[in-house]
Backbone bond lengths (Angstrom), bond angles and torsions (degrees), N, CA, C in turn:
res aa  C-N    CA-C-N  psi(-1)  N-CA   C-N-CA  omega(-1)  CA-C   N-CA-C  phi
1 X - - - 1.450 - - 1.513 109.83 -
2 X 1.208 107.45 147.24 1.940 121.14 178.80 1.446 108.91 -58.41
3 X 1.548 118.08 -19.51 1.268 116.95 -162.77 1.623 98.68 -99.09
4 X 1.003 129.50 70.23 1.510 131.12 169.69 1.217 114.04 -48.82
5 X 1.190 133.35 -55.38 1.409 122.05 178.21 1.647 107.90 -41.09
6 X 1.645 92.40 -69.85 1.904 75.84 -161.02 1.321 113.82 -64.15
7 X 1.366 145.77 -24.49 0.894 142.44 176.30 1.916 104.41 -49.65
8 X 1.255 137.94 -49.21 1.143 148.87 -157.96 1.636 96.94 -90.15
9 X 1.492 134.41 -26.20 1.037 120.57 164.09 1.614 122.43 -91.40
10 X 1.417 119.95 -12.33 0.888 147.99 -173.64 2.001 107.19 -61.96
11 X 1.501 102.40 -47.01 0.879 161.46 135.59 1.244 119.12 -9.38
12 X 0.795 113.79 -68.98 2.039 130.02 -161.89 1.736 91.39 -108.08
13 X 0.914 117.52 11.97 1.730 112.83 173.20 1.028 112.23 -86.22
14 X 2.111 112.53 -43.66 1.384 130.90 -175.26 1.498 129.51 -61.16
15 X 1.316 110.99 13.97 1.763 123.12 174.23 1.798 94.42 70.05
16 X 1.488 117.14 79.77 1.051 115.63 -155.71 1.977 64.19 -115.19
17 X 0.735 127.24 -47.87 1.998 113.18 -165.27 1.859 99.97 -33.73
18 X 0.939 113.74 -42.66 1.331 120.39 171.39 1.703 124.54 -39.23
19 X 1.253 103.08 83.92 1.969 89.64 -160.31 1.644 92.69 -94.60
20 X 0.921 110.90 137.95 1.526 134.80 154.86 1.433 118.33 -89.82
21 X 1.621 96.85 135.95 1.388 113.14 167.20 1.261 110.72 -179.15
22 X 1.529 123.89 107.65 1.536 134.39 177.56 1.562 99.49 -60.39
23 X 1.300 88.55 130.02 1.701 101.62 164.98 1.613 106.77 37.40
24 X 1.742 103.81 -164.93 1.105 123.24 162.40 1.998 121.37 -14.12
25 X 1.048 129.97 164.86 1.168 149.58 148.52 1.800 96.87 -66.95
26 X 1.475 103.01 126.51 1.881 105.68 177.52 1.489 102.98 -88.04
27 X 1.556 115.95 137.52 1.431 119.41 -166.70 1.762 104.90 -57.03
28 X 1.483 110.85 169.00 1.404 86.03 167.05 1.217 127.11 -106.74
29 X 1.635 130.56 160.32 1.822 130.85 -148.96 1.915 77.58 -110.58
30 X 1.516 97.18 127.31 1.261 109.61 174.72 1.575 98.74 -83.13
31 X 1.744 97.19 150.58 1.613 117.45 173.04 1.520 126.84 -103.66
32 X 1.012 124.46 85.63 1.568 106.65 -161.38 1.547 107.20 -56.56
33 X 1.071 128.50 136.36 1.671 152.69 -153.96 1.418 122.52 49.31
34 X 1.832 107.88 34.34 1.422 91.37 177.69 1.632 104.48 -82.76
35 X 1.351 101.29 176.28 1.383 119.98 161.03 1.637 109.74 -86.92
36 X 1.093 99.84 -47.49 2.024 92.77 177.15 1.769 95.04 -151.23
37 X 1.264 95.29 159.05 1.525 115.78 -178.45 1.579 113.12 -125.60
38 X 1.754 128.49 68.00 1.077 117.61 -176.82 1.195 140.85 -104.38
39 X 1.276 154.80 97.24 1.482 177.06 -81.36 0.975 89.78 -131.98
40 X 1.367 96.84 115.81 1.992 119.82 168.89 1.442 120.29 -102.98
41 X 0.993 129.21 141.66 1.759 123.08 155.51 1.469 104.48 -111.09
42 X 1.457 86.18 174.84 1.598 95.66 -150.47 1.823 81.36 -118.83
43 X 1.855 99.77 125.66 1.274 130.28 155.84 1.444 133.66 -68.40
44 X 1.166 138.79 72.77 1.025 142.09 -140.84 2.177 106.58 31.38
45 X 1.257 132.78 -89.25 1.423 126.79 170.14 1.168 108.36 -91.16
46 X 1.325 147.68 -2.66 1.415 130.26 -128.50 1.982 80.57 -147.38
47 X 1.537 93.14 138.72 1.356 108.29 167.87 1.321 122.35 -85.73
48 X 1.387 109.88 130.30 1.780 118.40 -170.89 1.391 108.37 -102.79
49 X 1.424 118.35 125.48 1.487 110.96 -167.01 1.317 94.20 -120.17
50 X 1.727 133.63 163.25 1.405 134.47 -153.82 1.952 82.87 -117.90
51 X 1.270 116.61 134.39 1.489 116.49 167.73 1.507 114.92 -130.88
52 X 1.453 130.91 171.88 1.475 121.30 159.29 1.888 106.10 -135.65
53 X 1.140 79.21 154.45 1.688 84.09 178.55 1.647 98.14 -100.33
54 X 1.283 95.74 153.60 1.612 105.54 -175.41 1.970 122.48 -65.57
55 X 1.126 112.08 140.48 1.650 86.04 -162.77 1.423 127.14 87.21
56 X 1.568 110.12 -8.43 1.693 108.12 176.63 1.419 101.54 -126.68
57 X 0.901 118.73 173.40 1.823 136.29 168.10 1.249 120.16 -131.94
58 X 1.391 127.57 5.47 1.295 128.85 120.86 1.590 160.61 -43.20
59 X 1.089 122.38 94.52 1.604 136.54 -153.25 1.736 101.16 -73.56
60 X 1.656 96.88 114.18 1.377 95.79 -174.38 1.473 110.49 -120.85
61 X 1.468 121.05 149.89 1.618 126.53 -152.03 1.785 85.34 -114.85
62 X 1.458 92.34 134.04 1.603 98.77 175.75 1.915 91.33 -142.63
63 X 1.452 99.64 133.76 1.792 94.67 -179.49 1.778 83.55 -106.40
64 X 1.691 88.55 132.95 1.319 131.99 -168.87 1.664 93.40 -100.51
65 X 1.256 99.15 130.95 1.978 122.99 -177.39 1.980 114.72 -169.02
66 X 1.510 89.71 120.69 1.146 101.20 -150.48 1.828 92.77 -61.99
67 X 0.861 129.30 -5.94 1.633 139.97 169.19 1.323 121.55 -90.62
68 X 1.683 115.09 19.44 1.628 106.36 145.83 0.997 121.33 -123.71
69 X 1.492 102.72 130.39 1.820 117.49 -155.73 1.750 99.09 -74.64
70 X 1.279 108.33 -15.73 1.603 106.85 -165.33 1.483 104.78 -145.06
71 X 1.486 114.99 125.72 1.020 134.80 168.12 1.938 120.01 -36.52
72 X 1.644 125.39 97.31 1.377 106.68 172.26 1.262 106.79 -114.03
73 X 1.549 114.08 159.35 0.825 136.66 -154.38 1.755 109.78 -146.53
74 X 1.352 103.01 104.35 1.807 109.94 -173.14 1.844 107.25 -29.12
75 X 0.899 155.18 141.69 1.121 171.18 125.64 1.701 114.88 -5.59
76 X 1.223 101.62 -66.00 1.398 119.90 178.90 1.526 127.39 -47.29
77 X 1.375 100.91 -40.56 1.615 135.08 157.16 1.930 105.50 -52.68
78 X 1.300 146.63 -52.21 1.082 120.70 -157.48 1.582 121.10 -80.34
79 X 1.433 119.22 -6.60 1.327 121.58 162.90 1.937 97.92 -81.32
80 X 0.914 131.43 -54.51 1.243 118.61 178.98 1.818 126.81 -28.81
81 X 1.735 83.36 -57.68 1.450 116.01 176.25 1.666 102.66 -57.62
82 X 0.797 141.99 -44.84 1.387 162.30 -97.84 1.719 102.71 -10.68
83 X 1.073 122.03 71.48 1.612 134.91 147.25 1.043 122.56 -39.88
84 X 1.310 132.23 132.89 1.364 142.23 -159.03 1.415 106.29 -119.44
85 X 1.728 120.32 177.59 1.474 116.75 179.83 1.613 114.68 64.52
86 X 0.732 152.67 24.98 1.718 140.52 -160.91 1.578 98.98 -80.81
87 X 1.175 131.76 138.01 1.218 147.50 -157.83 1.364 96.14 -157.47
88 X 1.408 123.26 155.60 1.386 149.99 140.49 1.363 120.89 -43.99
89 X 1.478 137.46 135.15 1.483 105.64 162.17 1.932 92.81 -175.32
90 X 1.320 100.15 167.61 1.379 86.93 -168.53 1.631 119.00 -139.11
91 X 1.365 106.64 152.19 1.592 125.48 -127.11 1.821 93.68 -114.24
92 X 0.847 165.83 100.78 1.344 151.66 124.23 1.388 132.79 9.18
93 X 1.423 158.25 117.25 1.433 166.04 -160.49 1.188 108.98 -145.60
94 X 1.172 117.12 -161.24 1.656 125.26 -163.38 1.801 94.68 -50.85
95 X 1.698 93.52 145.79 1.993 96.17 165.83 1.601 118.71 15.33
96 X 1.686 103.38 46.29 1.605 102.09 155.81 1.273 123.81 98.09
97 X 1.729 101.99 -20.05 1.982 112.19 168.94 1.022 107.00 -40.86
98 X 1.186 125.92 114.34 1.794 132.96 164.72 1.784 101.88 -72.61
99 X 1.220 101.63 136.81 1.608 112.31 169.28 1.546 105.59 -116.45
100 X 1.358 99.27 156.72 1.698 103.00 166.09 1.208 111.48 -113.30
101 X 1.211 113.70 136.56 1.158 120.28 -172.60 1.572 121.57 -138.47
102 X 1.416 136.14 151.88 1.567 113.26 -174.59 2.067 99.12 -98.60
103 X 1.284 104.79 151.12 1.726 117.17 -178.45 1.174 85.22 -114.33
104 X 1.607 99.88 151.18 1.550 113.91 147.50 1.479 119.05 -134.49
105 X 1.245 119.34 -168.25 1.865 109.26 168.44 1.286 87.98 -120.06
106 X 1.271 114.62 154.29 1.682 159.24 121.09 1.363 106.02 -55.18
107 X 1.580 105.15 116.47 1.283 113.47 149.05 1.306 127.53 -33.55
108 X 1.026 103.30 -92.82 1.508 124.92 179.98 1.330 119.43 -124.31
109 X 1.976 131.20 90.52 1.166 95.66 173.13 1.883 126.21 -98.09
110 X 1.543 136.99 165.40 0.979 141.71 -170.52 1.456 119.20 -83.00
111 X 1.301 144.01 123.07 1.283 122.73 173.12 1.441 92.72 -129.10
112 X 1.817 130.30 86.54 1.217 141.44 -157.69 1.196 113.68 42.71
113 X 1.320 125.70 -82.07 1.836 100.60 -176.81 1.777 92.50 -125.21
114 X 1.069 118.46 -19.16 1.433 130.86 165.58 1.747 118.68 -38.94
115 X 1.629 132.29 102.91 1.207 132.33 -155.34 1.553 104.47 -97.19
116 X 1.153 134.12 150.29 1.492 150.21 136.37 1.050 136.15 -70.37
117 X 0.918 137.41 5.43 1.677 141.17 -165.77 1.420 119.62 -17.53
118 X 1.338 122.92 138.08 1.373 134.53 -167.29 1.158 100.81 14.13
119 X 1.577 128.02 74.32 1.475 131.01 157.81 1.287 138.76 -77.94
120 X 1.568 129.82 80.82 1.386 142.54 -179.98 1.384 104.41 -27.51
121 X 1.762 89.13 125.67 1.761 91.89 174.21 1.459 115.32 -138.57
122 X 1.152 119.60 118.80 1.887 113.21 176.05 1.289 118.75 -72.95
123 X 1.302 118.72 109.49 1.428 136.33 175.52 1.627 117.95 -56.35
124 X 1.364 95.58 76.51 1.974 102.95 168.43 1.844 122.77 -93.37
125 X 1.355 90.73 150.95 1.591 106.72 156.40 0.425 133.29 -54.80
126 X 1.716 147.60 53.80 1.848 127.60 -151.46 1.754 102.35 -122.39
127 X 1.318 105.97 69.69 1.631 134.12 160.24 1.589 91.43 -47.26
128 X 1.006 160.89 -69.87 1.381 136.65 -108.13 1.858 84.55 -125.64
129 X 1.634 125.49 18.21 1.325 115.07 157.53 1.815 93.05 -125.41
130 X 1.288 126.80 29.44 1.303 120.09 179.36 1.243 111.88 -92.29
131 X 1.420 108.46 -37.98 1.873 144.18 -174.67 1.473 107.14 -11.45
132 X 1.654 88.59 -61.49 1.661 116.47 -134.49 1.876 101.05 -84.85
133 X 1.329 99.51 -174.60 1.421 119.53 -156.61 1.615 97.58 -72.37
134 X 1.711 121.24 -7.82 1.276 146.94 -142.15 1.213 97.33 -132.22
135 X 1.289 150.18 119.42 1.300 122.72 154.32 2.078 115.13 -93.20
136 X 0.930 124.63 95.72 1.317 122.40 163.50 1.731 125.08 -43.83
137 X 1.112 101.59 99.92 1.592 108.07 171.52 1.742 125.77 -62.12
138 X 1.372 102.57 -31.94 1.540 112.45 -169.59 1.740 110.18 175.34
139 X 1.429 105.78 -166.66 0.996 112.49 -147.51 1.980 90.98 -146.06
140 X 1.709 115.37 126.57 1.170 113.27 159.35 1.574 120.15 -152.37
141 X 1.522 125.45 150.66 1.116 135.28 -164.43 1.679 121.32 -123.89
142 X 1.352 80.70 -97.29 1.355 117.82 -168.77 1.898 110.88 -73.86
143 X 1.566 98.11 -3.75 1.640 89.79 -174.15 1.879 90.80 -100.51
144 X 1.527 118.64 -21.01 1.225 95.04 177.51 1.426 115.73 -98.71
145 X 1.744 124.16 -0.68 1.571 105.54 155.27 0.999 117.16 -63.13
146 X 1.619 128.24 -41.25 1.389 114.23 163.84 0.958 137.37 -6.48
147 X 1.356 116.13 -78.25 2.107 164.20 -175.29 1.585 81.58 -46.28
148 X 1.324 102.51 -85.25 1.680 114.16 -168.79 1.282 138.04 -136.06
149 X 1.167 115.39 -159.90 1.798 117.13 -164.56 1.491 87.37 -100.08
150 X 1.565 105.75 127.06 1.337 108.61 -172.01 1.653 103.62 -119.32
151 X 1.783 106.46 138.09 1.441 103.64 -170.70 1.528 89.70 -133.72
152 X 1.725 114.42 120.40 1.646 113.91 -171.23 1.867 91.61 -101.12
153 X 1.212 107.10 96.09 1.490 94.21 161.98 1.265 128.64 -77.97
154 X 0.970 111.34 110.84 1.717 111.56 177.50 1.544 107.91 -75.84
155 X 1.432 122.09 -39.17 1.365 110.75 -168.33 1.760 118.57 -77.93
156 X 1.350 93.79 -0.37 1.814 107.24 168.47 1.882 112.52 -115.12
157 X 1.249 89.32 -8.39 1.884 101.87 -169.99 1.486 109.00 34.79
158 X 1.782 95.60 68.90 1.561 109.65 162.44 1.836 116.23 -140.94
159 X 1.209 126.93 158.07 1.519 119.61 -174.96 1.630 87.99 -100.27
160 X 0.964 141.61 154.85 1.376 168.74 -167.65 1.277 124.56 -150.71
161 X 1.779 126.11 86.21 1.284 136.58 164.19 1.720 132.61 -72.92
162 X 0.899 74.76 98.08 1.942 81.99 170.59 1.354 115.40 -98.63
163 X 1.551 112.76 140.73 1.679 127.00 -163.18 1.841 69.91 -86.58
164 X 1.676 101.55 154.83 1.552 133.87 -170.26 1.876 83.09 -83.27
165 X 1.719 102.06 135.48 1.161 137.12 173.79 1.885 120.88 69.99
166 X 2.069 94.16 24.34 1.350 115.47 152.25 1.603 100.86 -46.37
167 X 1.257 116.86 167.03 1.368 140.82 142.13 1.599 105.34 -101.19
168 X 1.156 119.20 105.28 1.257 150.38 179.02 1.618 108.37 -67.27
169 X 1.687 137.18 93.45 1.250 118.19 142.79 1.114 149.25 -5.79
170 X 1.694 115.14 126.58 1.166 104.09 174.88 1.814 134.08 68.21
171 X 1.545 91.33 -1.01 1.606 101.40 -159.38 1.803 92.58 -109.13
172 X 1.292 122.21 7.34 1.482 130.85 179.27 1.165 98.15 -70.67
173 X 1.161 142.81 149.43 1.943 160.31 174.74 1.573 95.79 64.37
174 X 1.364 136.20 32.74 1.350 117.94 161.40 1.464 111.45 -132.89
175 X 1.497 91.48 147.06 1.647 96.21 -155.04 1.390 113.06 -85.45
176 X 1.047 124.19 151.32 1.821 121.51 -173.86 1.100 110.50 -103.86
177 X 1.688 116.15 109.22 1.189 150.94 163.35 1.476 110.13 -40.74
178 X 1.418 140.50 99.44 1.324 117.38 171.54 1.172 103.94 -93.63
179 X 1.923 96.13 156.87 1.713 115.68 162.23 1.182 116.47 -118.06
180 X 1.465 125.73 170.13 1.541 144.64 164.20 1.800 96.07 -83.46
181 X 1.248 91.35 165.76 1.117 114.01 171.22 1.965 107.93 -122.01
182 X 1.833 89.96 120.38 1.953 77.11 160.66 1.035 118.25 -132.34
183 X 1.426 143.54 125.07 1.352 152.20 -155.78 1.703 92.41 72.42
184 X 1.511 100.67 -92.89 1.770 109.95 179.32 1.064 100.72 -153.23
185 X 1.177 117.08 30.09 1.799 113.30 157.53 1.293 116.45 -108.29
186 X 1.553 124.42 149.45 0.991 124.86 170.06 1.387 128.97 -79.11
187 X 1.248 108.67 158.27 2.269 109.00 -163.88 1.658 77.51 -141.17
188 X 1.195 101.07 153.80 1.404 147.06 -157.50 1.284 117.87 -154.21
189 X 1.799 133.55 107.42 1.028 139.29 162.93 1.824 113.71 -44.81
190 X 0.945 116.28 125.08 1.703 129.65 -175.42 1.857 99.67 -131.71
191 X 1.795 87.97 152.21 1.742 91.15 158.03 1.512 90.96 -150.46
192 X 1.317 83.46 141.12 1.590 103.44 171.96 1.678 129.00 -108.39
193 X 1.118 132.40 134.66 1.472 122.48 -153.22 1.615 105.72 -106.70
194 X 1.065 144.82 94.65 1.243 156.85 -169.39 1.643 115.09 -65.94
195 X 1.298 124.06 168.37 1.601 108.79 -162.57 1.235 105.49 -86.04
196 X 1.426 122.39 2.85 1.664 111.19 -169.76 1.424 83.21 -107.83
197 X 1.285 141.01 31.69 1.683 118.70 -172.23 1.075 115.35 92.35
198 X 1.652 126.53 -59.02 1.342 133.57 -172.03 1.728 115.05 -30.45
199 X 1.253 120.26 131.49 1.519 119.46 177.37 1.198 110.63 -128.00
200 X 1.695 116.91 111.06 1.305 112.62 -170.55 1.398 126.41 -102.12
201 X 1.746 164.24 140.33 0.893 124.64 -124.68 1.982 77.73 -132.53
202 X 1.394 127.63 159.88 1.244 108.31 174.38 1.591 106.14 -161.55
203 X 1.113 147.74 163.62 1.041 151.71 121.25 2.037 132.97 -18.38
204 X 1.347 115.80 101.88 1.301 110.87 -177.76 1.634 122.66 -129.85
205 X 1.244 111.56 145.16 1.313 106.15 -177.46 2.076 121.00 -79.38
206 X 1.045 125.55 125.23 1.009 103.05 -178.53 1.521 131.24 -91.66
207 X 1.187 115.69 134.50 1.325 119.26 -156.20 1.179 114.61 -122.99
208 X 1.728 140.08 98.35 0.979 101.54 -166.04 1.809 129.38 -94.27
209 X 1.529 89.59 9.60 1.620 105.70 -165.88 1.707 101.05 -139.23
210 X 1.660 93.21 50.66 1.506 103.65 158.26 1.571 111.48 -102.78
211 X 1.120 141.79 129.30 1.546 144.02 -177.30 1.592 110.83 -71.36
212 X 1.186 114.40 66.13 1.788 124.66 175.55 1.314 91.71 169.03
213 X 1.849 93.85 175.48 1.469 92.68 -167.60 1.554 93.70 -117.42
214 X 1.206 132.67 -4.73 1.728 132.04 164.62 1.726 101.57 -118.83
215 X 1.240 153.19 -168.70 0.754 148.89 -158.59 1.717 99.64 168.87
216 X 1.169 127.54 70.12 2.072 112.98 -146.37 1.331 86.48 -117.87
217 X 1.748 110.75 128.99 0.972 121.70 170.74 1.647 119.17 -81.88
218 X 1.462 101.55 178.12 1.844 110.82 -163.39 1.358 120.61 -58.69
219 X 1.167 94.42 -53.79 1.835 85.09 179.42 1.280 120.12 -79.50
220 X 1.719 111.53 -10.20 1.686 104.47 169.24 1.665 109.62 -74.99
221 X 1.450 108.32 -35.94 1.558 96.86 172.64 1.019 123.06 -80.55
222 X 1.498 148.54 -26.73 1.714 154.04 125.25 1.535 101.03 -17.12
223 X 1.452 130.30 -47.87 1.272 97.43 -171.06 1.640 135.67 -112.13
224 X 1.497 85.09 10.61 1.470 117.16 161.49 1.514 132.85 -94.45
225 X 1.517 96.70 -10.74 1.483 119.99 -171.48 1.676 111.74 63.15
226 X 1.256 107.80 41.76 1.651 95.38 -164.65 1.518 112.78 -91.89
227 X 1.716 108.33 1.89 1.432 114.29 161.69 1.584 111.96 -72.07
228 X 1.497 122.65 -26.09 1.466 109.61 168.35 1.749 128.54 -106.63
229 X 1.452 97.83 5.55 1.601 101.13 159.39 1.525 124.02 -89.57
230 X 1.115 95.25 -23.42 1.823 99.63 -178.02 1.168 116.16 -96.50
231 X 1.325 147.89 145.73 1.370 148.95 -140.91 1.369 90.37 -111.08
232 X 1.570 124.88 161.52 1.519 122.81 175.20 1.554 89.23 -90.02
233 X 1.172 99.04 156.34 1.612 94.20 167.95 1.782 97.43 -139.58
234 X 1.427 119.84 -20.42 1.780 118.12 159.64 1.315 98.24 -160.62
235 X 1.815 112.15 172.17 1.350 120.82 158.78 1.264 112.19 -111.96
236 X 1.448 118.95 178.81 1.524 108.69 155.48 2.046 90.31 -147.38
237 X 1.126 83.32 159.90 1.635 101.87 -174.81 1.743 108.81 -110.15
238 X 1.866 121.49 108.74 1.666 123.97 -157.03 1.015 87.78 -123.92
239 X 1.670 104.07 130.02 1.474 103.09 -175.32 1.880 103.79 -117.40
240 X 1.578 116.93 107.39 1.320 148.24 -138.98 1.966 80.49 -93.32
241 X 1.554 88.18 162.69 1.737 86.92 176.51 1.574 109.49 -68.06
242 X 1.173 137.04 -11.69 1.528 133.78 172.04 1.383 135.67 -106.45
243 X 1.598 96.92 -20.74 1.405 104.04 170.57 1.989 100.75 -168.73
244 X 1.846 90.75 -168.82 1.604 76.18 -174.88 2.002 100.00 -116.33
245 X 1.484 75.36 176.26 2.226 67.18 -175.67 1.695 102.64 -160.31
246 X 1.147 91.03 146.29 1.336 122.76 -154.80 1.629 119.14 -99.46
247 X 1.228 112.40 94.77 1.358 119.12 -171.26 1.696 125.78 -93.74
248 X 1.133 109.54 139.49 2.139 103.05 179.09 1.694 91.27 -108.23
249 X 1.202 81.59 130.56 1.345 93.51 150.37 1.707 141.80 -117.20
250 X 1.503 126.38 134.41 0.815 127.59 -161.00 1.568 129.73 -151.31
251 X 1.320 135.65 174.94 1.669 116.40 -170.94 1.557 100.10 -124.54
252 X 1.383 117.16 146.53 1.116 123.07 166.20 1.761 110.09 -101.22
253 X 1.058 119.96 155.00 1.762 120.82 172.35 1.067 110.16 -42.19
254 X 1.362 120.85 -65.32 1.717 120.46 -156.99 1.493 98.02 -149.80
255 X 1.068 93.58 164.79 1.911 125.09 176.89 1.342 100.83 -129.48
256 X 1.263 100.91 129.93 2.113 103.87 175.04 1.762 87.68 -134.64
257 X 1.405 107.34 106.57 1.382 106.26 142.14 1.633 132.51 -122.02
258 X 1.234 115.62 111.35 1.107 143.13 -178.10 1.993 101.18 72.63
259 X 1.029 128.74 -98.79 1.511 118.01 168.41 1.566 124.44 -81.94
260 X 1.452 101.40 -35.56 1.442 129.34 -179.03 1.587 105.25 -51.82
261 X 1.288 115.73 128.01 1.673 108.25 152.61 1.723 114.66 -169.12
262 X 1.254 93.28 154.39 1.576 112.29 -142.75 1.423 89.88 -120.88
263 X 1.382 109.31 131.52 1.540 129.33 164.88 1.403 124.36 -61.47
264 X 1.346 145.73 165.40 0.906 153.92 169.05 1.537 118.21 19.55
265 X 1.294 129.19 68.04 1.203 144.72 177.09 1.496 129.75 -66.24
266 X 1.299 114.76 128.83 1.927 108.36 -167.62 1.640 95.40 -80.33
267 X 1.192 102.86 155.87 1.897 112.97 -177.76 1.546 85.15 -144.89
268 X 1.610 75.26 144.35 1.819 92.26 155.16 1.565 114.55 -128.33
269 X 1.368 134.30 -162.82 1.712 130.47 -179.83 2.157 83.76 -179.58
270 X 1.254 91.51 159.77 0.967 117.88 179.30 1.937 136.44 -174.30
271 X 1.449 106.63 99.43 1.679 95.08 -137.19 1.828 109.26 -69.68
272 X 1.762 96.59 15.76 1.756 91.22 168.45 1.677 111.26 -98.70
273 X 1.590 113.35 -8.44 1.410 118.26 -175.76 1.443 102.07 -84.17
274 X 1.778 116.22 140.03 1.138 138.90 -178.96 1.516 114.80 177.31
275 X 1.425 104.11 88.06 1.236 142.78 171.13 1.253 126.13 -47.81
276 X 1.421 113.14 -32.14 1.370 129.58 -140.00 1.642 112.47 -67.99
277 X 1.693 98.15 -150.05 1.502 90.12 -153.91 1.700 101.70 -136.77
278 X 1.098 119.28 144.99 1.815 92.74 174.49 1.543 104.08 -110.03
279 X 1.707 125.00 40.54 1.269 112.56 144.54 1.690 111.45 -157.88
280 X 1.617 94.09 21.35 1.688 102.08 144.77 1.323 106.42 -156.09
281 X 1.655 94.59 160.14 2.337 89.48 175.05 1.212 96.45 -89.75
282 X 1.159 105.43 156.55 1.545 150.59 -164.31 1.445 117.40 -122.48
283 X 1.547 122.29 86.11 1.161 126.42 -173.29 1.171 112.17 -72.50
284 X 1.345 123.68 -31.65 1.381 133.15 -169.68 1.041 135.28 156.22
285 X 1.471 164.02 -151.48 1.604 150.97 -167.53 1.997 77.09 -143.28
286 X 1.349 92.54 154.10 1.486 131.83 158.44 1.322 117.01 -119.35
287 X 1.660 117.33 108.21 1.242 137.25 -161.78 1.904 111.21 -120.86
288 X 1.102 111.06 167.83 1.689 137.44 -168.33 1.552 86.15 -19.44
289 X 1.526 119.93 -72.50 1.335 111.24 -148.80 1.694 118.98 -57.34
290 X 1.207 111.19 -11.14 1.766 115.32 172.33 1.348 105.15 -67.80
291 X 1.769 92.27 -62.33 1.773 107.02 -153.03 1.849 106.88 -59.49
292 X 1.397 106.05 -20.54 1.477 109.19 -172.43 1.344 109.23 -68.71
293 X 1.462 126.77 1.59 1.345 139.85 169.78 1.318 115.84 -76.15
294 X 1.071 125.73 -27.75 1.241 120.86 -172.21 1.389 116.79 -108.46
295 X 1.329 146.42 142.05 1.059 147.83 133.76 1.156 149.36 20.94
296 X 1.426 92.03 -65.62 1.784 123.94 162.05 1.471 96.91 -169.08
297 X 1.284 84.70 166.15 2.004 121.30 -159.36 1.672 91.74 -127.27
298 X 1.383 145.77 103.47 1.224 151.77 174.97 1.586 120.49 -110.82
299 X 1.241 115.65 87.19 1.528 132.85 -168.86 1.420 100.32 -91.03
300 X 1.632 120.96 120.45 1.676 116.24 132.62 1.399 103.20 -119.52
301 X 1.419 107.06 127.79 1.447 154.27 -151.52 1.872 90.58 -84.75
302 X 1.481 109.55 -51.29 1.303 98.19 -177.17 1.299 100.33 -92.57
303 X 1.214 152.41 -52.91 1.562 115.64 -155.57 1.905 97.52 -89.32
304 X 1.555 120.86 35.55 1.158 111.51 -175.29 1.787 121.20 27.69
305 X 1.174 102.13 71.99 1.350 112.74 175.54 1.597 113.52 -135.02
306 X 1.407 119.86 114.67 1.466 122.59 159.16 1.434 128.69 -96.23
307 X 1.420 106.74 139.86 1.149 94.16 168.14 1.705 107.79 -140.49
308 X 1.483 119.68 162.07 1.426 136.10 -164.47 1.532 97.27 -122.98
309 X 1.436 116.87 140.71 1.229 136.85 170.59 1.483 105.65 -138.14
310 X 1.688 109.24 125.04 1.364 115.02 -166.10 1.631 98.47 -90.54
């Protein structure tokens, strides 16, 4: 989603200081024709990928989510870095608040042997992922579907880049899911199965390092009524850079996307969230707790094609 902020505070509510990681580091599963093969651990939901900036020898952690349209980059870091260019420029947050914020470029950044070149980065505050046992440097997405064919294995917990018009492993007999693009995120046809039967079909952003597994914005739940079909089952109270906001959480029966579908699904709603789109509706983002179902998550960014391996 365009709205990086809230998504990233949204985020840091979920007891993310908490880093996970079973045992050992898992060796890494070679790709025949990748471009890089890089081994993530998992940040409380969110995958932590190891990067370097060009000119340093310092190993820097950026959690990678296919729902940030724009490269951030901790603040504190660009005198370190010594980053050049710093400019003003402005960033999107909850329902459309423009922030100002200063960008700079990156030379070159590294994602194992995989390059970035002059990679635009918005220089944030992000104190409340510094805390932890982890320190998080930043945040990137949408600049390396760009770059390449992105394959998130979860069942090896590694990111896997392939240069565009690889022949992709393993990816023979599975069918390609297309998406839209809005702003620069990807949307994905979904249906969701409601408790009376009802199955509604909608537009979603895919996210893969949103902390829930629906994420449904206001006027899709206002105009579905899905604040009075779904039972509360908790809240939590997120306190956004301007104010605080108040979320229910709750499960729907099923998720059907495209063949795939998943039982008893966590939802959230929130009547200040509204994502949407002004030339498609926007039911809502699909976040970590789906995608952690599968296997691997296989994105090409340009011919908008997904695909899922269970």
């Amino acid at each position: 989603m365009r709205k990086f902020a809230f998504l990233l505070l949204l985020s840091s509510s979920c007891a993310l200081f908490g880093y996970a990681q079973s045992g050992k580091r898992r060796p890494v599963q070679l790709e025949k024709g990748a471009v890089a093969v890089i081994p993530f651990r998992l940040y409380g939901h969110h995958i932590v990928i190891p990067a370097m900036v060009s000119g340093h020898k310092d190993t820097l952690h950026f959690i990678f989510d296919t729902g940030t349209e724009v490269a951030v980059l901790h603040y504190g870091l660009a005198d370190t870095l010594g980053v050049q260019g710093r400019q003003k420029a402005g960033v999107t947050a909850t329902n459309n608040l423009m922030i100002k914020v200063n960008t700079a470029t990156l030379n070159v950044l590294y994602l194992d042997k995989a390059r970035l070149p002059f990679l635009k980065v918005y220089l944030e505050n992000i104190p409340e992922f510094r805390n932890g046992s982890l320190k998080i440097d930043g945040f990137i997405g949408i600049d390396v579907l760009k770059a390449y064919i992105v394959k998130i294995d979860y069942a090896h917990r590694q990111l896997v880049l392939y240069s565009f018009g690889t022949a992709i492993p393993d990816i023979a007999g599975l069918q390609p899911i297309p998406f839209q693009i809005n702003f620069r995120t990807p949307v994905i046809t979904a249906s969701i199965e409601l408790p009376n039967g009802q199955s509604l079909r909608g537009n979603y952003h895919l996210t893969t390092g949103g902390d829930y597994g629906i994420l449904f914005n206001w006027p899709y739940t206002d105009k579905h009524q899905l604040n009075q079909q779904l039972p509360t089952l908790s809240t939590d109270r997120v306190q956004d850079l301007v104010k605080t906001y108040d979320y229910v959480n709750s499960t729907v029966p099923a998720l059907s996307i495209f063949s795939f579908r998943q039982q008893k699904v966590p939802i959230s709603y929130c009547k200040d969230v509204n994502d949407d789109s002004p030339v498609m509706e926007i039911a809502g983002a699909i976040g970590y707790h789906v995608w952690k179902h599968f296997s691997a998550v296989i994105i090409n960014y340009p011919q908008k094609e997904l695909y899922l391996q269970q």
